[in-house]
N, C-alpha and C positions, 0 to 999 in steps of 0.2 A: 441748153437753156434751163435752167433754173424756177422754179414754179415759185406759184404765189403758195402764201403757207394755206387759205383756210382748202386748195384743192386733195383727192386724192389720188391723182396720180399727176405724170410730170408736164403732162399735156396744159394747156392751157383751158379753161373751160367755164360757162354761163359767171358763175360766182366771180371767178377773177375778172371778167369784163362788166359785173357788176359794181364789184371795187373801182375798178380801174374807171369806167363811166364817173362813176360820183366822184372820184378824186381832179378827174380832166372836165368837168361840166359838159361830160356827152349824154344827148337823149339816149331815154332808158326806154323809151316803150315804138317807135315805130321804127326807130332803125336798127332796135338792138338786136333782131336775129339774123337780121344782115351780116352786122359788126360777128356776128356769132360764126356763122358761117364761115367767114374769111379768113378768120384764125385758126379753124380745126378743122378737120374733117368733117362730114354731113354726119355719116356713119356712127361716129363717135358722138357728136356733140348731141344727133337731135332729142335721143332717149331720155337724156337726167339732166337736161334745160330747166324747164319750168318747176320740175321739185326740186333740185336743188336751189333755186331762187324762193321758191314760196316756200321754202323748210330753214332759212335764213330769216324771210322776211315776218314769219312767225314768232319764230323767238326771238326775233328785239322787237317785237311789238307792245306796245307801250298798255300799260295798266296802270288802273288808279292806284297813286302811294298811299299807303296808310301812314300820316305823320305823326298820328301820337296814339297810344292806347294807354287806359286807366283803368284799374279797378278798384276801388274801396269798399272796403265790409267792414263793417263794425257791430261786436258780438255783444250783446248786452243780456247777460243769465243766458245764456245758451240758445238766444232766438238772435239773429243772424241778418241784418240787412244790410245789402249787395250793391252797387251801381257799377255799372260798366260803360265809359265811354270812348269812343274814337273817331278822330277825323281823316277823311278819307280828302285827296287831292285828283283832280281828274286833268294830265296833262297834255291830254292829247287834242289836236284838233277836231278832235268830232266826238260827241257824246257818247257816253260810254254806263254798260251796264255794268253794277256795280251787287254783289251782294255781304249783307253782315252776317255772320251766323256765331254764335255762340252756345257753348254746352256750358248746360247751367244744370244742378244736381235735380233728378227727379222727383223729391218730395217738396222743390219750392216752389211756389208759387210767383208769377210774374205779378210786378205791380205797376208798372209803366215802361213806355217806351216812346221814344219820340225824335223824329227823325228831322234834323235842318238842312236844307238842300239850297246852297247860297244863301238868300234872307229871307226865302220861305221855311216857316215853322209848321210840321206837324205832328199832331197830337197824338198817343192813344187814350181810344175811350173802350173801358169796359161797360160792356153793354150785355144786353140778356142774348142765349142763342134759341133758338126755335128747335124743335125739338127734334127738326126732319133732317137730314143731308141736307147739304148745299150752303151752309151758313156763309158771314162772309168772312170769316175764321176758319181754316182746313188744319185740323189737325191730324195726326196718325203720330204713332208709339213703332221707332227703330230698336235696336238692341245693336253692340257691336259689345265686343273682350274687353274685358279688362281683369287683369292679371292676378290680383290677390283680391277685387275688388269689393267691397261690402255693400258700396253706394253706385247707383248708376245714373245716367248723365241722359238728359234732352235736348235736343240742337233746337234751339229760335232760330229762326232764318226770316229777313229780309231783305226785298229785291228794292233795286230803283234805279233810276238813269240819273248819270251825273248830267249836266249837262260840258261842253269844251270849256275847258283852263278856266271851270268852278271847284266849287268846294263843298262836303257835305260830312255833316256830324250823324253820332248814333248815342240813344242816351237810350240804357236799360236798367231797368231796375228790379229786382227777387228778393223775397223773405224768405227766410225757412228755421226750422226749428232744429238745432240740432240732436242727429242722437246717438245716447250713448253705447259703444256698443265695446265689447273687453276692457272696462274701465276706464275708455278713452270716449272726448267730443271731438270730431272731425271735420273739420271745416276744407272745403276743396273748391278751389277757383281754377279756372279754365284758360288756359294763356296758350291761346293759338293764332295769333292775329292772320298767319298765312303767308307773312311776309316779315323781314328785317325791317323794325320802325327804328325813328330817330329820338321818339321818347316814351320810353315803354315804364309802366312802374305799377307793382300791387302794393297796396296799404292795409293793412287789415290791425284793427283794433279790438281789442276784448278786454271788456268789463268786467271782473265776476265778483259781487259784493260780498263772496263768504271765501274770497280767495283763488288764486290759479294753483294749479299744482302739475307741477310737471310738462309745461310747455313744449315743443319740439316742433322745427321745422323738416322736415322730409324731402327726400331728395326730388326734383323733378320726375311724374312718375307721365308716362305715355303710352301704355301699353293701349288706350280706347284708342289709338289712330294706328294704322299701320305703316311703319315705315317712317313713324316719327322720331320723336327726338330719344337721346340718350341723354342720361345724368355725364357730367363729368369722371363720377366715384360713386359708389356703391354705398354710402353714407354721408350725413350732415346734408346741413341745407346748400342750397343752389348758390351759386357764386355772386357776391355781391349783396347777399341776404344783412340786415341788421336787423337786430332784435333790442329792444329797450323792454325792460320789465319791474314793475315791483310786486308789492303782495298780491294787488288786488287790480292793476292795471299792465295791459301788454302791448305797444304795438311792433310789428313786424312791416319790414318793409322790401320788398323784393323789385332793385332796377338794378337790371344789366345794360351796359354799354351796348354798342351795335356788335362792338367785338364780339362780347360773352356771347350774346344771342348768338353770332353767326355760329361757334363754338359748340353751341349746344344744339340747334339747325339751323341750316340755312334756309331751311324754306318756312320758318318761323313756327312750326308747329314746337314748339317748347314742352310742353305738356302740363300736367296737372300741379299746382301750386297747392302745400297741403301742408293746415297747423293740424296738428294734437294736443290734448290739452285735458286736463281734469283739474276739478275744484277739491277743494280743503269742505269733508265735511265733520260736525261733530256729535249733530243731535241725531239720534236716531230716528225720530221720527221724521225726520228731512228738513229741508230748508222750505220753509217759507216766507213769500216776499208778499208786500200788497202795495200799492196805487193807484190814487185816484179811482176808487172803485172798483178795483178789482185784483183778484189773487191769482197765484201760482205756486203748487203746491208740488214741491221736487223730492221724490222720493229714492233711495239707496241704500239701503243698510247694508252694515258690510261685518264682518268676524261674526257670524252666525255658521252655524254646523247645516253642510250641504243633505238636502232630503234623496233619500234610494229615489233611484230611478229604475221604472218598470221599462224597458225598451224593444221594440220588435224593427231590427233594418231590413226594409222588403225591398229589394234589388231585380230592375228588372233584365232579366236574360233576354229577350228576346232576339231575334237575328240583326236588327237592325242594331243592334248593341255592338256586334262584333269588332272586332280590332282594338285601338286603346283607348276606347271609351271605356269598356269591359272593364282591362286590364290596370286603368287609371280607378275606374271606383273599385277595384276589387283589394287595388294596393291600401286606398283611403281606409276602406272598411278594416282591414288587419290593424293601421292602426291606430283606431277608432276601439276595436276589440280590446286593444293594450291599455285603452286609455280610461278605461272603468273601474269603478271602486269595487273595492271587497262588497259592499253592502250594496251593489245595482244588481236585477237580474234581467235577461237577456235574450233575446232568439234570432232568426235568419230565417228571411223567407226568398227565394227564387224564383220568380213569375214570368213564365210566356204565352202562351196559349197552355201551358199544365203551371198547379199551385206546386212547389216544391218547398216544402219545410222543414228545413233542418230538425226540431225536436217539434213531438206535439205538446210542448208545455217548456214553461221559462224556468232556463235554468240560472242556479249564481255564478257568481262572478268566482272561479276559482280558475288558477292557474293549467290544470287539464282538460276545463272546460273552453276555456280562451284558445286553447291549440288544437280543440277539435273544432270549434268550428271556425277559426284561422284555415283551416285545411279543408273543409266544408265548401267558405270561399272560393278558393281557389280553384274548387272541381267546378264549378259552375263554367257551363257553355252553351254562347247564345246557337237561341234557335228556336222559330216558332211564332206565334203571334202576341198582341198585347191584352194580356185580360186584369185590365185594372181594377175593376169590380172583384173579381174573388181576389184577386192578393191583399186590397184590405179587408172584406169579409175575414179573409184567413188571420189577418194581423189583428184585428181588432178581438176575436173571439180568444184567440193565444192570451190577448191581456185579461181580457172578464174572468177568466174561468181562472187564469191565477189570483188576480184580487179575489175573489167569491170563495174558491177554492183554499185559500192559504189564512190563518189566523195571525194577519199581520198589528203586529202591537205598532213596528213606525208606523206615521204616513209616508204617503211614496208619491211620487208620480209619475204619468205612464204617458209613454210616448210612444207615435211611430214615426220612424226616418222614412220616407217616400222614396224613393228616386226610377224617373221614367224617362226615355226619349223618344213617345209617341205617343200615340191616339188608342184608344180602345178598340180593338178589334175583333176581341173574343170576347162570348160571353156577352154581359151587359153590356151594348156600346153608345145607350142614349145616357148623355149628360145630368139631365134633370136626374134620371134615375139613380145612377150613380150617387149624386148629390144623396138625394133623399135616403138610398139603405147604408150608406154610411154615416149620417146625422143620424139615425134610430140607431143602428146599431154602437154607437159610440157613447150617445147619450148624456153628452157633452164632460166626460168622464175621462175622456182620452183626446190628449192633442194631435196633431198630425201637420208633421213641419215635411214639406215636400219640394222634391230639385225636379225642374227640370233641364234636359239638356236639348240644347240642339235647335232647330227652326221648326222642325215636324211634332215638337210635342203639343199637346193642348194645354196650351197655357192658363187660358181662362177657368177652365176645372181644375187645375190645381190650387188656382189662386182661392179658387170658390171652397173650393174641397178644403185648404186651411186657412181659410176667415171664418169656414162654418164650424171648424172645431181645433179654434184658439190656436191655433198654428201659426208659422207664417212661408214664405215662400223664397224661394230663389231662382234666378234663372242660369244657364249658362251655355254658353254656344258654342258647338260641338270643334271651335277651333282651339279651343282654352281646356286647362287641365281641370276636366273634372272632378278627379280625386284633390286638389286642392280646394277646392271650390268646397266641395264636400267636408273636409274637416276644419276647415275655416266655418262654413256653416253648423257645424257641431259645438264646435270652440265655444260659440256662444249660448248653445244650449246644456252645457256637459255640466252644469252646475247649477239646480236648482236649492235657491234657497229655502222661499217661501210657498205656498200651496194657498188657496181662497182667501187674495187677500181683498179687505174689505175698508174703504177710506168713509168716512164720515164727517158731516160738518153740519150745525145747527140747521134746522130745515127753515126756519122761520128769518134766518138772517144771511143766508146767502141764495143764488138763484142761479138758473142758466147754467149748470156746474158738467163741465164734462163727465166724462168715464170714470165711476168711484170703485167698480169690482173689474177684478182681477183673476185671471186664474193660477198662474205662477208669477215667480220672479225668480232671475237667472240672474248671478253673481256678474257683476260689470254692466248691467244694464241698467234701466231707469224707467220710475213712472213718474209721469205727468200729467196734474189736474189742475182744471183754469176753472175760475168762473167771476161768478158778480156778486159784488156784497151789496144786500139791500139796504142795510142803512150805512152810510158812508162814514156818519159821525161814533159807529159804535168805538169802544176800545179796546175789544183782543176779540180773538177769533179762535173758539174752540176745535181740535183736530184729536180725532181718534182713530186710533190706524189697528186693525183685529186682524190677525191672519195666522195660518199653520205650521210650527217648524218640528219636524221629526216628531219627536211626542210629545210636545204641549203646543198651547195655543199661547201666540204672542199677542200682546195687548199693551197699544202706546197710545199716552193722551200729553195732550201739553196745550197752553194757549198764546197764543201769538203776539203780540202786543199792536194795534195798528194804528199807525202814526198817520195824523194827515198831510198829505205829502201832493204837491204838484207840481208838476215840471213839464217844459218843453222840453220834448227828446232834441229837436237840432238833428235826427241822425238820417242819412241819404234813407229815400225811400219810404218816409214818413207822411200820411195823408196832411197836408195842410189845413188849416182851422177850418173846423166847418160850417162857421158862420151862423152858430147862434150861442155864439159868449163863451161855448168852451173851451178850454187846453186843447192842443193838439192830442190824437191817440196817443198812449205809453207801450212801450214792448209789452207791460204786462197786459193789456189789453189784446197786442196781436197774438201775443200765444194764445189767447182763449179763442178768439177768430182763427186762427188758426186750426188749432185741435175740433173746434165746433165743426169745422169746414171740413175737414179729416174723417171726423166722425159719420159725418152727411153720408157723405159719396160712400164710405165703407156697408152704413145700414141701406142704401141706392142698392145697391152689390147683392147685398143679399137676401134683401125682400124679393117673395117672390108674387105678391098680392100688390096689381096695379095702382088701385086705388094711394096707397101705402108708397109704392114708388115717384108717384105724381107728388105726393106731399112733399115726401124727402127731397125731391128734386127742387121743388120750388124754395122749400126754404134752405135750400143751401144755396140757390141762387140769387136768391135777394142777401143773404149775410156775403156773397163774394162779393157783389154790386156794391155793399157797401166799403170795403173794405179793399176794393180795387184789385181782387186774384183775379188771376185767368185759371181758369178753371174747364171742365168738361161739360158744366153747365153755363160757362159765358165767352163771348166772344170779345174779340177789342177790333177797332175801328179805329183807321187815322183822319183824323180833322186834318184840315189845312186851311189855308188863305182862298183856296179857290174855290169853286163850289159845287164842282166834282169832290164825291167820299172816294179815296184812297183805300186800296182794299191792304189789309196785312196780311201775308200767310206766314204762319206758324204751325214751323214743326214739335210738336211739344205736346206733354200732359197724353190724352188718352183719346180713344177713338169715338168718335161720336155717336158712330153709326153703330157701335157695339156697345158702348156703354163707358163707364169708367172702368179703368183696371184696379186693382186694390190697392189700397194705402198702404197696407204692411208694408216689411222690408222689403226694396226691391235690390237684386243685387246688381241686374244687367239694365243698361240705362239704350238710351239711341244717339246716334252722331254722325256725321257724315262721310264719307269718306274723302279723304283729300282728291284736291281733281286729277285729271289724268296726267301723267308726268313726261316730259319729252324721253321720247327712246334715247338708252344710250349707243351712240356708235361702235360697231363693232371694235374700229382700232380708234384713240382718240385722236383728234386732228384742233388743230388752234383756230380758231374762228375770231377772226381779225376785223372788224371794220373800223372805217374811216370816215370820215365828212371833216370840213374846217367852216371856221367860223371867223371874220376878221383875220383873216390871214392864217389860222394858225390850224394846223391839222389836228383833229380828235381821234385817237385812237382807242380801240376796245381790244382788249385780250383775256380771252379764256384761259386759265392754266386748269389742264383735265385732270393732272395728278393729284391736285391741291383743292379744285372743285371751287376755283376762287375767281371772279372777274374783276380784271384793273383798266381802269385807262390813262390816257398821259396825254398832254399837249405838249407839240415841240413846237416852238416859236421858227419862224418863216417869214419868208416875204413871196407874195403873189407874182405867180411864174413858176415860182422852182421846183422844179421837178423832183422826184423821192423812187429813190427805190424801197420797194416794202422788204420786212424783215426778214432773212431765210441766214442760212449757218452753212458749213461747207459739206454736212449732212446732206441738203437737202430739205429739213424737214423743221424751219423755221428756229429761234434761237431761245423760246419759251416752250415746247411743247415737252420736254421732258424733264422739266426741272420741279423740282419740289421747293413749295413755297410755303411760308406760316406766317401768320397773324402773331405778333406781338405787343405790349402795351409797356408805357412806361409813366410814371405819376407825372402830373402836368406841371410844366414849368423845367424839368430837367432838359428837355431841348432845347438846342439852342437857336433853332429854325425860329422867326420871329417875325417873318413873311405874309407867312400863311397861317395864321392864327385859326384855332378850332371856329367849330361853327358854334354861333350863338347859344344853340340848345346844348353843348358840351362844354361849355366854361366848366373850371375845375375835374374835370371826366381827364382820365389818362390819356396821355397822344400815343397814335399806335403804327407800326412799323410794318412793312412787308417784307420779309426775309428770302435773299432769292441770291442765290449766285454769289455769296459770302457778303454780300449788302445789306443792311439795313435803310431801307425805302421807305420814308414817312408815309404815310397816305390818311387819307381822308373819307369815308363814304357819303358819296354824292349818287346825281343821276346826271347824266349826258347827253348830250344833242346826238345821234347819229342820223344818217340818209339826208343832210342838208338840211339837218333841223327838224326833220318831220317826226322822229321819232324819239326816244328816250328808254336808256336803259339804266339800273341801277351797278354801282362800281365801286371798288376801291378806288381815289384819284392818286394816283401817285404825282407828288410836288415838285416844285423846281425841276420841270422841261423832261421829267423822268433820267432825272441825272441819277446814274448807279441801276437805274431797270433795265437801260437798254445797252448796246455792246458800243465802243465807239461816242460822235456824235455828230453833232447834225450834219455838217460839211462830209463827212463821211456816206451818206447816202446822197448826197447829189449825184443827178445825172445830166450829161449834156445834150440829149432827146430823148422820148420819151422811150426808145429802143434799146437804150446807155445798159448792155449787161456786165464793162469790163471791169468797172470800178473794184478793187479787193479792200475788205476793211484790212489793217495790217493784222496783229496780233489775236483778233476777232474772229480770221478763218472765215470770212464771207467769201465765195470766189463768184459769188454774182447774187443779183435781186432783182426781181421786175421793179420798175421803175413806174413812179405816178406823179401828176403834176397839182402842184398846188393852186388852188382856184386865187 
């Protein structure tokens, strides 16, 4: 006798008399261990009854479709507004929990969200948070990998219940500022919807009035999920990408078919969608823009002679280093060593529980110097504990006593590279402390850019330790290559142009003015200054820009011209009028809110006098309030029609209970991990269901090689019995074939039946290649278990003509026992047999 295909072995068993039930309209739940019994052995059947029934009835259990997803950004001078929306379909008979979540870049700010559930609408409102735990906002700060990554990512997450065969939208909206970082803006959108949608599409638009330069779409990048998606190819943008450009305008537009998507994964995590970009600039004192009240003031000079760098890399050995953490920063730092100019000087420090330092004084940059401590490096072996306090003590003192020490005619600037993957354990290990003898002894004289690795380091004194001394930070988790991380972090620093630079602007005519002093400036990067012009009707705006390069002192003045100018942006994610006579806000307005709000929470951070903290606190939360950020100091709340408040939690921005984290660069962002995924079976088996509808039987088939599901309807008439599919194998007539997805431009079939679906007019028709056929098909979702449930498919068209072997009269039987029937040339020498309802 011959077995049904989805069994594993030849016996008959729970699953085939589940089929077999639903195909003959036999009760499923009190007679079926009877039915169970009588066909097998006790012995056998009674052990893997009920799981293999509920490990079927699992994975065709029905979930909300996602039908469309959207995202549009439009870039206007390099500030960045977002909207993401998608509707979600609930097809099952009974209400269903549904969540959205989305990774949106770390430095942006949320400015709305709002959720329709049927024809109920609700709102979010940014609101104040109280200052204690418990808000109605839950935030916390995740980290996961990300591969080259400079920018890192925070999951929004919201929950709700669909209610049965309703429907529910999600609308979000984010600003952020871009930054420049190796002479490149980066802008990075999140396309993970979680599933195959039927209209997927990113838009992204960029403005830039003094020019685009050098555009580039990047290939789909995924390394924040695990187990996510691949690129096609290892360059160029993602498939289906069109770009339109001229001087001064771009838009990019990125929609894949269901095809592409399944192509690049099928379980829709796609991955990161990412422009590049830089502006045309010419004046050296930067670009500056003004409207309606207010300026931005974009700074970059560029062909100026790089300033010596004084540099100390304190590395730490400790035990928990051991393995390729070690051997990953110890490869970075070689060459990192290679990568220094004749005119830097240099040192190496080794810290565990002992300070090890390669020289007690900086030496230059010379070829026998670079090879001994290349080799210096390389002896280092961990072991011992962590004394962060003396390795910068040790670092910090190696620079004073060279500067003090040496009659240097350049300027220079002096840095330490950090890198640790713990806690302090030796020596000083209170934090405050730490803080405080490395601000004295630095003297704000010496920067300190610091990595840490791993989930055990202390993060928070790193971050604190380079905000307090003009540093910035990065993260990296101890699953990702440190050593890359590491001289990708240096990349950006290995070039100092300028040294104390100083911006200036009339004190009587402008107001509110962000951040005007500087301590350096790194080739490829940028400063930015926003503020408020008091009289709106002046006519130029004086700019004077003083700062340090090698041996003289650079001094640029120029004046502006400013035009009175007002405009509705129109752009998603814009506050709407606000109702007393004025223009909507201008991008140039939100950079200043922006950076204002930036600035807030950074001087929050490092004040250590309450009073001082309470201030800053407040007034960075009345400027988010206005301005509609989610922030560390506000929460949001969803309104609705009813008169229950709706709680939103959000995963995102920083911990409450701890404070904000720092604004500087952050490199490792949070995200979720995708949910748990069905085991795969040891050997793969075809997993076959049935149900009919109006006579006609629905079929579902898995192909395991191919990782692809199709189904098919064969036309019937009520009565006729079926044998289901098997091969003279044994082992069904699908389960070893290899199958591909292919596309062809619309209109070249001549299939004219079965026209695409609505949402694919002009989209390619696409074929399933299987057994030297080409098999139109279509992606739909399906009725299985007699309607009750639905799964998503390939449909293969016309009666699955060219899918299956044979045809219909071919699997008739003449009870429901019929094993004799042989297909001819098909090699069937028998099939269980099922009757048509």
């Amino acid at each position: 006798m011959s077995r049904w295909v989805p069994l594993r072995s030849r016996s008959p068993g729970p699953i085939m008399l589940l089929l077999l039930g639903l195909c003959l309209g036999l009760p499923l739940c009190t007679g079926w261990q009877e039915e169970a019994w009588s066909w097998g052995g006790a012995s056998e059947q009674a052990g893997v009854r009920v799981p293999r029934q509920l490990r079927l009835l699992q994975r065709l259990k029905t979930k909300p479709l996602m039908t469309e997803f959207f995202i549009k950004s439009t870039i206007i001078s390099r500030y960045a507004f977002t909207t993401v929306s998608c509707k979600m379909l609930n097809r099952a008979s009974e209400d269903q929990d549904v969540e959205f979540q989305m990774q949106i870049p770390a430095a942006a700010f949320i400015t709305n969200f709002t959720m329709l559930i049927g024809d109920k609408v609700y709102q979010g409102e940014i609101t104040e948070r109280g200052k204690k735990n418990g808000d109605r906002v839950k935030e916390r700060r995740n980290r996961t990998t990300e591969d080259n990554g400079d920018e890192g990512a925070d999951t929004f997450r919201a929950s709700l219940v669909i209610p049965s065969k309703d429907k529910a939208a999600f609308v979000l909206s984010y600003e952020e500022l871009l930054q420049r970082r190796l002479g490149k803006y980066e802008h990075t959108v999140s396309v993970r919807p979680q599933q195959l949608v039927g209209r997927l599409a990113v838009e992204v638009t960029v403005l830039e009035r003094s020019g685009i330069a050098a555009l580039e779409v990047l290939p789909l990048h995924n390394s924040r999920q695990r187990g996510g998606a691949r690129a096609e190819d290892d360059s160029g943008p993602p498939p289906s990408t069109v770009v339109n450009q001229n001087e001064t305008f771009a838009k990019v537009i990125f929609k894949p078919s269901v095809v592409q998507q399944a192509k690049i994964a099928q379980n829709g995590i796609l991955g990161d969608f990412i422009i590049r970009y830089d502006v045309n600039r010419e004046q050296r004192v930067g670009d500056i823009q003004v409207l309606n009240g207010y300026f931005v003031h974009y700074f970059a000079p560029k062909d100026l002679p790089p300033l010596p760098k004084n540099v100390v890399f304190v590395l730490d050995t400790s035990a928990s280093m051991v393995g390729t953490k070690l051997q990953q920063t110890r490869d970075a730092l070689t060459t990192i060593l290679h990568d220094l100019r004749p005119q830097d000087h240099f040192s190496v420090i080794g810290f565990s529980n002992r300070i090890k330092v390669w020289k007690d004084h900086l030496v230059p940059v010379t070829p026998s110097n670079v090879i001994d401590g290349k080799f210096y490096i390389h002896l280092m072996s961990p072991s011992g504990g962590t004394d962060i306090n003396g390795a910068l003590q040790a670092a910090i003192k190696l620079l004073n006593n060279y500067v003090s020490h040496n009659d240097i005619e350049d300027r220079s600037v002096s840095l330490v590279i950090f890198l640790t993957d713990g806690k302090p354990t030796v020596g000083e290990t209170q934090a405050s402390k730490i803080l405080n003898n490395t601000k004295e002894a630095a003297q704000g004289q010496i920067c300190i850019f610091s990595v840490g690795i791993g989930n055990d380091v202390d993060f928070k004194l790193l971050e604190k330790l380079s905000l307090d001394n003009c540093g910035t930070t990065r993260r990296v988790l101890e699953e990702e290559n440190a050593g890359a991380q590491l001289i990708g972090f240096y990349d950006e620093i290995r070039t100092p142009l300028l040294s104390d630079i100083r911006i200036d602007y009339p004190s009587g005519l402008v107001e509110h003015v962000t951040k005007t002093v500087f301590p350096n400036y790194f080739n490829g990067s940028e400063i930015v200054i926003a503020g408020k012009l008091v009289d709106r009707k002046m006519d130029q705006l004086h700019v004077k820009v003083t700062a340090s390069n090698s041996k003289k002192f650079v001094i640029l003045k120029t004046d502006v011209p400013v035009e009175p100018q007002k405009v509705r942006n129109g752009v998603p994610g814009s506050p709407s009028s606000r109702g007393d006579g004025e223009e909507d806000p201008n991008h140039i307005e939100h950079v200043w809110s922006y950076l204002t709000v930036k600035e807030l929470l950074s001087s929050w951070l490092q004040s250590d006098n309450e009073q001082e903290k309470e201030r800053l606190r407040q007034k960075a939360q009345d400027l988010a309030m206005s301005y509609h950020f989610l922030t560390p100091f506000t929460s949001m709340k969803l309104r609705g029609p009813v008169l229950q408040e709706d709680t939103l939690e959000v995963t995102r921005g920083m911990s409450a209970a701890t404070g904000p984290e720092t604004v500087m660069q952050s490199l490792r962002g949070s995200t979720t991990q995708p949910g748990p995924m069905l085991k795969k079976l040891h050997n793969p088996r075809i997993k076959l269901s049935k149900t009919s509808v109006d006579g006609d039987p629905h079929f579902v088939v898995d192909f395991p090689l191919s990782k692809l599901t199709v189904c098919f309807n064969i036309d019937g008439q009520p009565g006729d019995i079926l044998r289901l599919v098997s091969d003279h194998m044994g082992s069904g007539q699908f389960l070893d074939q290899e199958t591909k997805l292919t596309e062809e431009p619309a209109g070249h079939s001549t299939n004219l039946t079965n026209p695409p679906l609505p949402w694919a007019e002009g989209t390619p028709e696409t074929f399933l290649q299987v057994k030297g056929h080409r098999v139109p098909v279509v992606w739909k979702q399906r009725k299985i278990y007699n309607g009750e449930e639905q799964i998503d498919c390939w449909f293969a068209r016309n009666n699955a003509a060219k899918l299956i072997d044979g045809v219909y009269k071919d699997y008739l039987a003449s009870h429901p026992f019929d094993t004799a029937t042989t297909l001819g040339l098909g090699g069937f020498n028998g099939s269980e047999p099922s009757s048509l309802n």
